[in-house]
Legacy VTK file of the C-alpha trace (Angstrom):
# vtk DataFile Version 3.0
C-alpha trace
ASCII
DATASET POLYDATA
POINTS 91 float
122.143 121.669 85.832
121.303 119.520 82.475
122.728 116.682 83.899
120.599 117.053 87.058
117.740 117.247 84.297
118.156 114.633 82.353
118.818 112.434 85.909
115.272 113.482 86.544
113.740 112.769 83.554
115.103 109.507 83.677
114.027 108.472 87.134
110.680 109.607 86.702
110.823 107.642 83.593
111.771 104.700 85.519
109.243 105.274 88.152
106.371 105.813 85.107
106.823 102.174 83.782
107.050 100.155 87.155
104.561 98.794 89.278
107.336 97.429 91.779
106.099 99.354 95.052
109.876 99.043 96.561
111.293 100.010 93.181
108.871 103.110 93.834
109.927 103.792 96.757
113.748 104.038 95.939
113.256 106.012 93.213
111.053 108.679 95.174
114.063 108.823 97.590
116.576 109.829 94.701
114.210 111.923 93.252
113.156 113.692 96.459
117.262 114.317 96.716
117.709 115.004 93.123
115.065 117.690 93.978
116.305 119.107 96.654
119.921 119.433 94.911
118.321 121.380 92.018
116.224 123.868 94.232
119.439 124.559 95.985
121.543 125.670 92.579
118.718 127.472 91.656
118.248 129.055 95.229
122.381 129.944 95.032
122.334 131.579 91.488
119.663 133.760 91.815
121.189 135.908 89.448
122.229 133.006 86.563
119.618 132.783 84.242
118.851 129.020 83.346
117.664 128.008 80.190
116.071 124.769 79.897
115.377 123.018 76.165
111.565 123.205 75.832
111.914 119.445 74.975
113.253 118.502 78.080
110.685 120.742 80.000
108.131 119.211 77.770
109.501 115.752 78.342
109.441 116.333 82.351
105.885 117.592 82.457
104.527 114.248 80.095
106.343 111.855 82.765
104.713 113.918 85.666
101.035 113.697 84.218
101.680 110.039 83.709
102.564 109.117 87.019
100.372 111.421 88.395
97.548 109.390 85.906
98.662 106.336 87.297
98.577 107.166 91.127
94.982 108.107 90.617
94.272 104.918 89.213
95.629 103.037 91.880
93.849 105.022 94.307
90.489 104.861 92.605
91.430 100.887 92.547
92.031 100.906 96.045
88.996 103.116 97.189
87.181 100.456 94.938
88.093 97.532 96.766
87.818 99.530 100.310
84.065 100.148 99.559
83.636 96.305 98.398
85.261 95.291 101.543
83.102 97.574 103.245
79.863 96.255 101.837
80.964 92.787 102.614
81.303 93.133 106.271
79.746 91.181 108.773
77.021 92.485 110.949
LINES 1 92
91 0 1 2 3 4 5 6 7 8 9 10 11 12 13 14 15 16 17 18 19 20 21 22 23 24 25 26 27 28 29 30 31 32 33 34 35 36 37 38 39 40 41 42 43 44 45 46 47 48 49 50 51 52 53 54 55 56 57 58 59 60 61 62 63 64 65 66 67 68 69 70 71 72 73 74 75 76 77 78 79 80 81 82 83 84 85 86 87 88 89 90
């Protein structure tokens, strides 16, 4: 399950420092999987007590906020640009 961690942590790192939308993209597929695998151990040992380091849980919740930081960005961008086009268009 640390492995599976630290796989995360480093995809979401790669995914925090790119703005390469098809880079994006394959690294929200392996993360989507890499997901999936570790909601299924944890599903299966129900009874196995996990114990994270609070550095690693730390570390994951930084890299979400910063992607999640970005994304908003980039929408706020976009919604920018939509209203712009908007108030451009031709009656």
């Amino acid at each position: 399950m640390e492995n599976e961690i630290d796989s995360m942590i480093e995809l979401l790192n790669e995914v925090s420092k790119t703005d390469d939308a098809e880079k994006i993209a394959n690294l929200e597929i392996k993360i989507k999987t890499l997901s999936q695998n570790i909601v299924s151990n944890l599903s299966k040992a129900k009874e196995d007590k996990f114990t994270f380091s609070q550095d690693k849980l730390s570390k994951l919740s930084k890299l979400i906020e910063i992607i999640s930081d970005n994304n908003e960005k980039r929408q706020k961008t976009f919604l920018d640009f939509k209203k712009f086009l908007e108030n451009r268009k031709i009656n």
